[in-house]
C-alpha positions as CSV (number, residue, x, y, z in Angstrom):
1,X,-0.7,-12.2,0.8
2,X,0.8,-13.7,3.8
3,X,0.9,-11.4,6.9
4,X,1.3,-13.5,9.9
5,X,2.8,-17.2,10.5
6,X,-0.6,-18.5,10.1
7,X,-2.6,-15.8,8.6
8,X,-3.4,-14.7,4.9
9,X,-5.1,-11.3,3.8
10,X,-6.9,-10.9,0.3
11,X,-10.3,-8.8,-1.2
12,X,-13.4,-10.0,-0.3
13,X,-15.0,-9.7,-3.9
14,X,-13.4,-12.5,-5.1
15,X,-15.9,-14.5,-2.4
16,X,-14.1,-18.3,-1.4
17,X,-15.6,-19.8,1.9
18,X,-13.8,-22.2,4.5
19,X,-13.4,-25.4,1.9
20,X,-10.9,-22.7,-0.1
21,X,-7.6,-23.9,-0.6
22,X,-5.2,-21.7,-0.3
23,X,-1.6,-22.5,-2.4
24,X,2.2,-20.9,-0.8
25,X,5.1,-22.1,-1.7
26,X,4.1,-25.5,-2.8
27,X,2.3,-26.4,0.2
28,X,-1.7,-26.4,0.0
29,X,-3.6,-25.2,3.5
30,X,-7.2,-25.1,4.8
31,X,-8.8,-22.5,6.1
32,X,-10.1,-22.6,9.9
33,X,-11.4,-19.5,10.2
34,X,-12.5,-16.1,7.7
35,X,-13.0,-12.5,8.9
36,X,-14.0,-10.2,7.0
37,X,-14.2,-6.3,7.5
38,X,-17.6,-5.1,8.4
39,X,-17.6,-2.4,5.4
40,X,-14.0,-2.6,3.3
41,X,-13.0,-5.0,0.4
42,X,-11.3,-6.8,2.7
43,X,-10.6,-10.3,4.1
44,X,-8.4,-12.5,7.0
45,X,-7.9,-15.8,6.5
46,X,-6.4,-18.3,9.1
47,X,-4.5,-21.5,7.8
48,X,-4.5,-24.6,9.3
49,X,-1.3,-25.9,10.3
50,X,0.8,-23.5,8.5
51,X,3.7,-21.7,10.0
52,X,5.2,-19.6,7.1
53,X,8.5,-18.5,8.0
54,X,8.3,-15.0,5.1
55,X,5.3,-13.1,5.5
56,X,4.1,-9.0,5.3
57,X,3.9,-6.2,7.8
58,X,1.5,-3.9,7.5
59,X,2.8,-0.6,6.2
60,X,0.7,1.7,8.7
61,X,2.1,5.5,7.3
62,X,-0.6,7.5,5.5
63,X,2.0,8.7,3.6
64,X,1.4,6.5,0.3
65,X,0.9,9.7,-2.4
66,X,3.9,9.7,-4.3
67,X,5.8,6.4,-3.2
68,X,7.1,3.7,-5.5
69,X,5.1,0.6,-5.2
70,X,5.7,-2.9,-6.3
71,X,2.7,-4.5,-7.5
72,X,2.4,-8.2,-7.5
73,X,-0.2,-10.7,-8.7
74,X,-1.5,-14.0,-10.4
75,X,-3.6,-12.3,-12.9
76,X,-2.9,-12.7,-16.8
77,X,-0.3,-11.4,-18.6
78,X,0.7,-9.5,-21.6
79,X,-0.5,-10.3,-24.8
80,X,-0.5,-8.2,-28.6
81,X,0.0,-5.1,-28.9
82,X,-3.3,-2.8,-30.0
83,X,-2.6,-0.7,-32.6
84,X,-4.5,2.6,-34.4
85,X,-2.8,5.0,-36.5
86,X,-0.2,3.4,-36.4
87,X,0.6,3.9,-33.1
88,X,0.7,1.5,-30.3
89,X,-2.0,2.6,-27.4
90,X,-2.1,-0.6,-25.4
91,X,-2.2,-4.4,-25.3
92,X,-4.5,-7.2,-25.0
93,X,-4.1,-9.8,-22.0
94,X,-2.9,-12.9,-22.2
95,X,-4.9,-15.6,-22.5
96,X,-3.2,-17.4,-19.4
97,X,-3.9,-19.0,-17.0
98,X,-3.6,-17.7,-13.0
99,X,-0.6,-19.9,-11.8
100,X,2.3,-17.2,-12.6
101,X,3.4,-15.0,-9.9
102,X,4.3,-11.6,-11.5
103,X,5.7,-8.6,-10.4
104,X,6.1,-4.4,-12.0
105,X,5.9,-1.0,-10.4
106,X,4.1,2.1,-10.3
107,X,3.6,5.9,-8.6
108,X,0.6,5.9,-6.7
109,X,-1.3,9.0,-7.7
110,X,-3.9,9.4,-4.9
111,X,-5.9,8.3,-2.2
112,X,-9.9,8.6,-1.6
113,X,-12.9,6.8,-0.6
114,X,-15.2,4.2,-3.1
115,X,-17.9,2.5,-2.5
116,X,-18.2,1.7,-6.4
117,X,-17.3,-2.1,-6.2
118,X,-19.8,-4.4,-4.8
119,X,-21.7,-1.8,-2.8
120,X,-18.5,-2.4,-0.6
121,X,-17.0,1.0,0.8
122,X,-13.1,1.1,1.1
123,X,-10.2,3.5,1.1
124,X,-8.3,2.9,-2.0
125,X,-4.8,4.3,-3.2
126,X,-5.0,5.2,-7.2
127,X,-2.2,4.9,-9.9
128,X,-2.0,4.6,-13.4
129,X,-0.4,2.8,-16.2
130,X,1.4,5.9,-18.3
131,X,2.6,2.8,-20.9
132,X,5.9,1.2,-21.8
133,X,8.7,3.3,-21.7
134,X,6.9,6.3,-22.1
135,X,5.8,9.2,-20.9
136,X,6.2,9.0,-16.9
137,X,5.8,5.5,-16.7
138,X,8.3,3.7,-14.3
139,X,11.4,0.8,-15.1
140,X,8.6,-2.1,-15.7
141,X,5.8,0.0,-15.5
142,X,2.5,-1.9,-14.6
143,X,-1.1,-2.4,-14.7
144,X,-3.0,-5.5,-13.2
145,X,-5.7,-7.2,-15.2
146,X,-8.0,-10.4,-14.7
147,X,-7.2,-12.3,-11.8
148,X,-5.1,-10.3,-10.0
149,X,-7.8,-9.1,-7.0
150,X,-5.9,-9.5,-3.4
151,X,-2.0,-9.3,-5.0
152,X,-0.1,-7.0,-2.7
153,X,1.3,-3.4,-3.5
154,X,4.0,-3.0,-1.6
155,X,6.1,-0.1,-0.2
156,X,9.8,-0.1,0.9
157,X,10.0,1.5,4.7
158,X,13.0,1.4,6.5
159,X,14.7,-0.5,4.0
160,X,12.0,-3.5,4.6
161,X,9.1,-3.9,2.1
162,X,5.5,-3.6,3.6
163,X,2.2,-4.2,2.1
164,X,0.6,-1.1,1.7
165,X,-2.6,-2.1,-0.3
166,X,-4.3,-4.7,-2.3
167,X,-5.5,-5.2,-6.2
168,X,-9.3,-3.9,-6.2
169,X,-10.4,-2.7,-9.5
170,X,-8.7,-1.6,-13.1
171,X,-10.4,1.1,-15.8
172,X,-12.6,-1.3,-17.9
173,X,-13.2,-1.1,-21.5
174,X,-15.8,-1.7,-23.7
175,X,-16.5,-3.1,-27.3
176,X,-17.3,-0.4,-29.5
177,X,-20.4,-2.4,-31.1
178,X,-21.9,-3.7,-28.1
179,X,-21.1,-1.4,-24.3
180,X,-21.7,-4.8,-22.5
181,X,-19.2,-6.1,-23.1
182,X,-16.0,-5.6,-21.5
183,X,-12.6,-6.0,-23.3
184,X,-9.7,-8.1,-21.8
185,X,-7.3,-5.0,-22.7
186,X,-5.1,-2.1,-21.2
187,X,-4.6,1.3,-22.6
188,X,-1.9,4.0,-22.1
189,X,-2.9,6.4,-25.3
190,X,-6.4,7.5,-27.0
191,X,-7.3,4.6,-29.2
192,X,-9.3,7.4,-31.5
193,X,-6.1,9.6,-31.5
194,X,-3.5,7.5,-30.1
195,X,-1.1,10.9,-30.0
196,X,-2.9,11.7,-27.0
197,X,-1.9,9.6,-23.8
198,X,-4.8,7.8,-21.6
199,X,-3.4,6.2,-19.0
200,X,-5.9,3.4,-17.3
201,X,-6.4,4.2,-13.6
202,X,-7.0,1.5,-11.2
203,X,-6.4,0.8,-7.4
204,X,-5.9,-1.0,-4.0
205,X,-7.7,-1.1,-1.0
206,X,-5.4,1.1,1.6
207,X,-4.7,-0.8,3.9
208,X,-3.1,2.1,6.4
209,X,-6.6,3.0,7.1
210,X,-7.4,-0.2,8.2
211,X,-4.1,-1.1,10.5
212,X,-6.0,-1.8,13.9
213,X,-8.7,-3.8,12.4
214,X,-5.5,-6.2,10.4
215,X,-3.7,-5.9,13.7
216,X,-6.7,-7.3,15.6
217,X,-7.2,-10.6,13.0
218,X,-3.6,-11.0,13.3
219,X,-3.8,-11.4,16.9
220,X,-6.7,-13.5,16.7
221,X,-4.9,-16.1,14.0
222,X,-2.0,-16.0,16.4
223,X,-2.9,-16.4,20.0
224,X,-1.2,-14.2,22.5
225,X,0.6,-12.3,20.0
226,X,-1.3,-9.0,20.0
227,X,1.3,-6.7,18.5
228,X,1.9,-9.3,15.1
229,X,5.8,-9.2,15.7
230,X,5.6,-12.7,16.0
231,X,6.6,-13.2,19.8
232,X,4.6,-12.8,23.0
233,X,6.2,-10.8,25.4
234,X,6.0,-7.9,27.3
235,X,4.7,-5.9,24.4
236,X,1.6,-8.1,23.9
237,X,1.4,-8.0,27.9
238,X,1.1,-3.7,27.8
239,X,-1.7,-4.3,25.1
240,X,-4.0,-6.8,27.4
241,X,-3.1,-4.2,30.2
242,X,-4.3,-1.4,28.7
243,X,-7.9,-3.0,27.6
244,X,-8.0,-4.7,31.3
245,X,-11.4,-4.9,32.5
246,X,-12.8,-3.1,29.4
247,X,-16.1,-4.0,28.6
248,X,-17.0,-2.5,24.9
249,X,-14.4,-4.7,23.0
250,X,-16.8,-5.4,20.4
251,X,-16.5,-1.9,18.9
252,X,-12.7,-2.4,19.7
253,X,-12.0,-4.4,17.2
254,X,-12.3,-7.2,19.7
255,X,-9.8,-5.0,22.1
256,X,-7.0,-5.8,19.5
257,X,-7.3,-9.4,19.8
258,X,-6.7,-9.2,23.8
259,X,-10.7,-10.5,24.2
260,X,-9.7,-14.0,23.1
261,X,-12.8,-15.5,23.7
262,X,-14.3,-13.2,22.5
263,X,-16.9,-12.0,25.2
264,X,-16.9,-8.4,24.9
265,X,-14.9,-7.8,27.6
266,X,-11.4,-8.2,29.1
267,X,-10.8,-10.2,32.1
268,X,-9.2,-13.3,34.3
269,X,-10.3,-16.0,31.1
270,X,-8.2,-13.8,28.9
271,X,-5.7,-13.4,31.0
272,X,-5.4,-17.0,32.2
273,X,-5.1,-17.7,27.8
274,X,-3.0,-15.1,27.2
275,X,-0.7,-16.7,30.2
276,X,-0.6,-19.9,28.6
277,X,1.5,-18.5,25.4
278,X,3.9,-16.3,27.3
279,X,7.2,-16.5,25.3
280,X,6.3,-19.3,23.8
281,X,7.7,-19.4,20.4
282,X,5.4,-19.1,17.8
């Protein structure tokens, strides 16, 4: 998901390095440079020569229990229905391939910490898929499925969407003659009494929790803008003020990008790159 002009967040599960190419709207980008959080399922990625004109704020309120969400991905799509008794309890996947952009939306249950995926520990927000027109299942009511790791969930503040989290990990199943292996399916009712609903859980890294630490990368894809509005100006000038002649920015999230260099600290180099940018357009 883009974030910045030149700067792209995702999960760092799905791995990629700096030969990656990265695909928006048509036009195909290197990567110059990958951060990734010390401890969450997360990853920043800055583009090389890209200057996307539509890109994602950060929705920063911790207020995501209860919210609508639209949930977006690449992953595949819907395919025949499951039945047992029959009743309908779910679907297979599509057998597609990872080049459709599609959209649904949810409730977001809950929020909590995991460190259940790739010994990688990150705040997530939880919902679930209550079916098709069922039960308390939204208009387009949706679950994500293979390939859609890093798709945005996003949250409408202020009348402006924001991305709020990102696609981590669905409810697996398994094959009932061998428990290794997992089927490409979602389920909203029992499959051994399909009266009963089941509603698959699955969830997104949260990305409020993480809002200084995206801020920082933003800044550092960006130079000079430290606030990620997309201008440098007197806001970004407060921000290098306030870190002036700090000398811990390491475990400041590199002073929210202010420590361009970075060194550690805050000081006449930063100043004199941070001068170069003033109100420049970006």
């Amino acid at each position: 998901v883009a974030i910045s002009p030149n700067c792209v967040i995702t999960t760092r599960h799905q791995d990629g390095n700096l030969q990656t190419l990265v695909e928006i709207a048509g036009h195909t980008y290197t990567i110059a440079s990958i951060w990734d959080h010390p401890s969450a399922d997360l990853r920043i990625a800055r583009l090389c020569g890209a200057n996307l004109m539509e890109f994602a704020s950060i929705y920063q309120n911790t207020g995501e229990v209860g919210r609508r969400t639209i949930i977006a991905g690449y992953g595949r799509g819907r395919g025949k229905f499951l039945w047992s008794q029959g009743r309908i309890y779910g679907y297979e996947w599509a057998n597609s391939t990872n080049n459709k952009l599609r959209f649904g939306t949810n409730i977001i249950d809950r929020a909590e910490n995991d460190d259940s995926l790739d010994t990688l520990t990150s705040d997530i927000i939880i919902a679930d898929f209550d079916g098709l027109k069922i039960g308390k299942s939204t208009i387009y009511e949706t679950t994500p499925a293979q390939y859609d790791s890093g798709g945005g969930w996003f949250i409408k503040h202020a009348g402006i969407w924001k991305l709020a989290g990102l696609s981590r990990a669905i409810q697996p199943h398994y094959d009932d003659s061998d428990p290794n292996i997992v089927l490409r399916q979602s389920w909203f009712r029992d499959k051994a009494n399909p009266v009963l609903p089941q509603p698959d859980q699955f969830d997104a890294v949260r990305l409020s929790s993480y809002a200084q630490w995206i801020s920082s990368r933003i800044a550092a894809c960006t130079p000079g803008d430290l606030t990620g509005d997309g201008r440098v100006d007197i806001a970004d000038f407060a921000v290098l003020a306030q870190f002036w002649l700090t000398f811990d920015c390491q475990t400041k999230d590199h002073c929210l990008g202010a420590d361009t260099e970075p060194d550690g600290d805050i000081d006449w180099f930063d100043l004199a790159e941070f001068a170069q940018h003033w109100l420049r357009p970006l």
